[in-house]
KETORLO-419026 format. One record per residue (C-alpha): residue in one letter; residue number from 1; x, y, z. Coordinates in steps of 0.001 Angstrom, whole numbers. Example, Ala and Ser with C-alpha at 12.3 -4.5 7.8 and 13.67 -1.06 7.14 Angstrom:
! residues 2
REC  type  seq       xx       yy       zz
REC     A    1    12300    -4500     7800
REC     S    2    13670    -1060     7140
END
This chain:
! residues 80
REC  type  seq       xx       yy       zz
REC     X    1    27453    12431    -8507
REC     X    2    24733    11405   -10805
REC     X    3    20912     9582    -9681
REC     X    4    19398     7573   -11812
REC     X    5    15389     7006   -10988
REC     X    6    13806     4008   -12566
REC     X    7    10135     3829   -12390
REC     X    8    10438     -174   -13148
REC     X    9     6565     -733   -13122
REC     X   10     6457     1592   -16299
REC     X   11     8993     -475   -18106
REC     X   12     7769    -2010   -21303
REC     X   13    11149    -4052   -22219
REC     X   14    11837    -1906   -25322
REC     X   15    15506    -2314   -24739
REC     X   16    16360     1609   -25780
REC     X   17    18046     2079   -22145
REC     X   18    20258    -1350   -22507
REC     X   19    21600      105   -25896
REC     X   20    22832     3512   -24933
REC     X   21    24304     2197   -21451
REC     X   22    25119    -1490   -21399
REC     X   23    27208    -1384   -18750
REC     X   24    24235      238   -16264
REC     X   25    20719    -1717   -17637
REC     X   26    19822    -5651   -18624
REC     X   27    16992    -7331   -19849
REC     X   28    15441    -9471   -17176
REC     X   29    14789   -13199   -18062
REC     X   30    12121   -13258   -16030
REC     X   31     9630   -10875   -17043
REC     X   32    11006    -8883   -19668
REC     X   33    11315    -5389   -18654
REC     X   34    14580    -3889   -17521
REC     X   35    16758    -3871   -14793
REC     X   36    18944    -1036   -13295
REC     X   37    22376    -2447   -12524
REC     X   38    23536    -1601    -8651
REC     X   39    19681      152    -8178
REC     X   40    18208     -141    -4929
REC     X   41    14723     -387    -4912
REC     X   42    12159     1509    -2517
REC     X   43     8111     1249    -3064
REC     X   44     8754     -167    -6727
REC     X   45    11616     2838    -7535
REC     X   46    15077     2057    -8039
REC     X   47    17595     4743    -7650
REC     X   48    21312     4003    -8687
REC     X   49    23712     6704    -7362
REC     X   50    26617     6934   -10275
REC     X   51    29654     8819   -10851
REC     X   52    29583    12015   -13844
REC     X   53    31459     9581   -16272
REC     X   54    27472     7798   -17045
REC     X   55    25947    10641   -17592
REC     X   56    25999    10563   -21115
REC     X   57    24900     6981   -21873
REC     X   58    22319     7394   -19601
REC     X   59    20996    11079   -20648
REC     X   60    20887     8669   -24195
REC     X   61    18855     6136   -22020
REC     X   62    16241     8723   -20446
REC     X   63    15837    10251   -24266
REC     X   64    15234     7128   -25808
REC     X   65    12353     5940   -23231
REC     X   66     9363     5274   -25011
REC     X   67     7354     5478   -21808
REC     X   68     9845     7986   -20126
REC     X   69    10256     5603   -16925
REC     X   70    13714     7035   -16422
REC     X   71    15248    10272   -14658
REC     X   72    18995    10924   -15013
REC     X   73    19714    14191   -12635
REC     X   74    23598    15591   -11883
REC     X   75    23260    16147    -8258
REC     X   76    24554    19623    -6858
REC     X   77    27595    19512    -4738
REC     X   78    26486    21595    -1516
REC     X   79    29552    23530      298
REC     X   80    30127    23406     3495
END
């Protein structure tokens, strides 16, 4: 599994995240910045749990930040 953390309140609307991974951000109408597609949001951080497949377009995402406001981490699978 893949987490993607999206520190929303840092979001300047550049659209760089949108490009690389259409199928994952938007633009929001209302204000401009972007929106993480399926994130669930906790204290102003939205965290979108995705499988490996989006790790790619969304690595491209997290590079392309301007203001770095996303984190794209592979999460460890622990054995039992």
């Amino acid at each position: 599994m893949v987490q993607i953390i999206f520190y929303r309140q840092k979001c300047i609307g550049c659209n760089a995240c949108v490009e690389a991974a259409f199928s994952r951000w938007r633009i929001s109408q209302k204000d401009g910045k972007c929106n993480l597609i399926d994130g669930r949001e906790k204290k102003g951080i939205y965290i979108a749990m995705v499988n490996a497949a989006e790790i790619g377009p969304n690595k491209i995402a997290e590079q392309n930040c301007p203001v770095r406001c996303i984190k794209v981490q592979e999460l460890s699978k622990k054995l039992i």
